[in-house]
Each structure stands twice: as C-alpha cells, then as structure tokens.
C-alpha positions as CSV (number, residue, x, y, z in Angstrom):
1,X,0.0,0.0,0.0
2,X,1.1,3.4,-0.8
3,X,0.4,6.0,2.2
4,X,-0.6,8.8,0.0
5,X,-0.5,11.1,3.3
6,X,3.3,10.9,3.4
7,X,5.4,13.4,2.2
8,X,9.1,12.6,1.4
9,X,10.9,16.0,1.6
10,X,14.0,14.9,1.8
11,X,16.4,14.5,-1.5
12,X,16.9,11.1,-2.2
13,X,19.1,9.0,-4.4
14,X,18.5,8.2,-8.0
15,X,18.3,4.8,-8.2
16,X,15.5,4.7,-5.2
17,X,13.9,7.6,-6.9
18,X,14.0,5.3,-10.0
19,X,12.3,2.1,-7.9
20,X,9.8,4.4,-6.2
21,X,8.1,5.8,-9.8
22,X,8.1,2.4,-10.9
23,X,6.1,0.8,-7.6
24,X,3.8,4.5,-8.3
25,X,3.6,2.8,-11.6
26,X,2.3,-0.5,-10.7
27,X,0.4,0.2,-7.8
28,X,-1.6,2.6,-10.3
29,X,-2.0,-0.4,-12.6
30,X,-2.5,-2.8,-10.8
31,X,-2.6,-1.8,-6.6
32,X,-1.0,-4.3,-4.3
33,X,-1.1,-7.2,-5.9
34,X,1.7,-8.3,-8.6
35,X,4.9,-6.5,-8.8
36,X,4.4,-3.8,-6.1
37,X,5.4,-5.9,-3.2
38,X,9.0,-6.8,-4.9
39,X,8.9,-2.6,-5.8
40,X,8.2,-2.2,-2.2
41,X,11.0,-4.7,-1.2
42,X,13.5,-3.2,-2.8
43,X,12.7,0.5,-1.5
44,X,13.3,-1.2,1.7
45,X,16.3,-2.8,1.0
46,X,17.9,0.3,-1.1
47,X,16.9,2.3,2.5
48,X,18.7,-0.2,4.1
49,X,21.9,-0.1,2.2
50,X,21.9,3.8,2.2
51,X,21.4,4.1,5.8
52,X,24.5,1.9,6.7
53,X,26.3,4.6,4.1
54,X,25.1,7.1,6.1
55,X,23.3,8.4,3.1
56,X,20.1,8.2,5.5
57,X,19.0,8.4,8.7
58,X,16.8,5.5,10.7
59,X,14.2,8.3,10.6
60,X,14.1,8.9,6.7
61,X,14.6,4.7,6.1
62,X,11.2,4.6,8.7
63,X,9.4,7.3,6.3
64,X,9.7,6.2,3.4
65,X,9.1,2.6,4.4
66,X,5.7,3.6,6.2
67,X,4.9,5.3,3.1
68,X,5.5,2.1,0.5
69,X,4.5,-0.9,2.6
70,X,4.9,-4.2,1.6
C-alpha cells in the first residue's frame, strides 16, 4: 500500500527515486497485488543499504518505508 499522506521531503538518491516511480507505476496499474510488493521490497532494501552509508537516517529509512508498505 502506498500511504498517499506521506510526504518525502528529503532529497533522495536516483536509483530509489528510480524504484519508487516504478512501484507508483504498478500500484496505479495494478494496486497491491503483482509487482508492487517486490517494488516495495526493494525501496526497503535500497533504504537499508543507504542508511548503513550514512546516506540516510533511521528516521528517513522509517518514512519512506511507512509510506510504501509491503
């Protein structure tokens, strides 16, 4: 599900930029069944990896997690 209430105002990289407009994409298409949960996944797991590079805080991984659940 995609939490519509949640704004991400934050800059974030491109390549999670890149996997958020395609889970928009799907989830339009198709809501949350099919490819959105692997889309939604991945956010997670790119959050994850920029986090540990101090790219993110725990706080902006949390965000944008709440806002495309799995």
């Amino acid at each position: 599900m995609i939490d519509e209430n949640i704004k991400i105002n934050f800059d974030i990289p491109k390549t999670l930029q890149f996997a958020i407009e395609e889970a928009e994409k799907i989830y339009a298409k198709e809501g949350e069944l099919g490819s959105y949960m692997n889309w939604a996944k991945t956010i997670d797991n790119l959050c994850k990896l920029y986090y540990t590079e101090g790219v993110f805080t725990k706080r902006q991984w949390d965000l944008i997690v709440r806002k495309y659940q799995e």
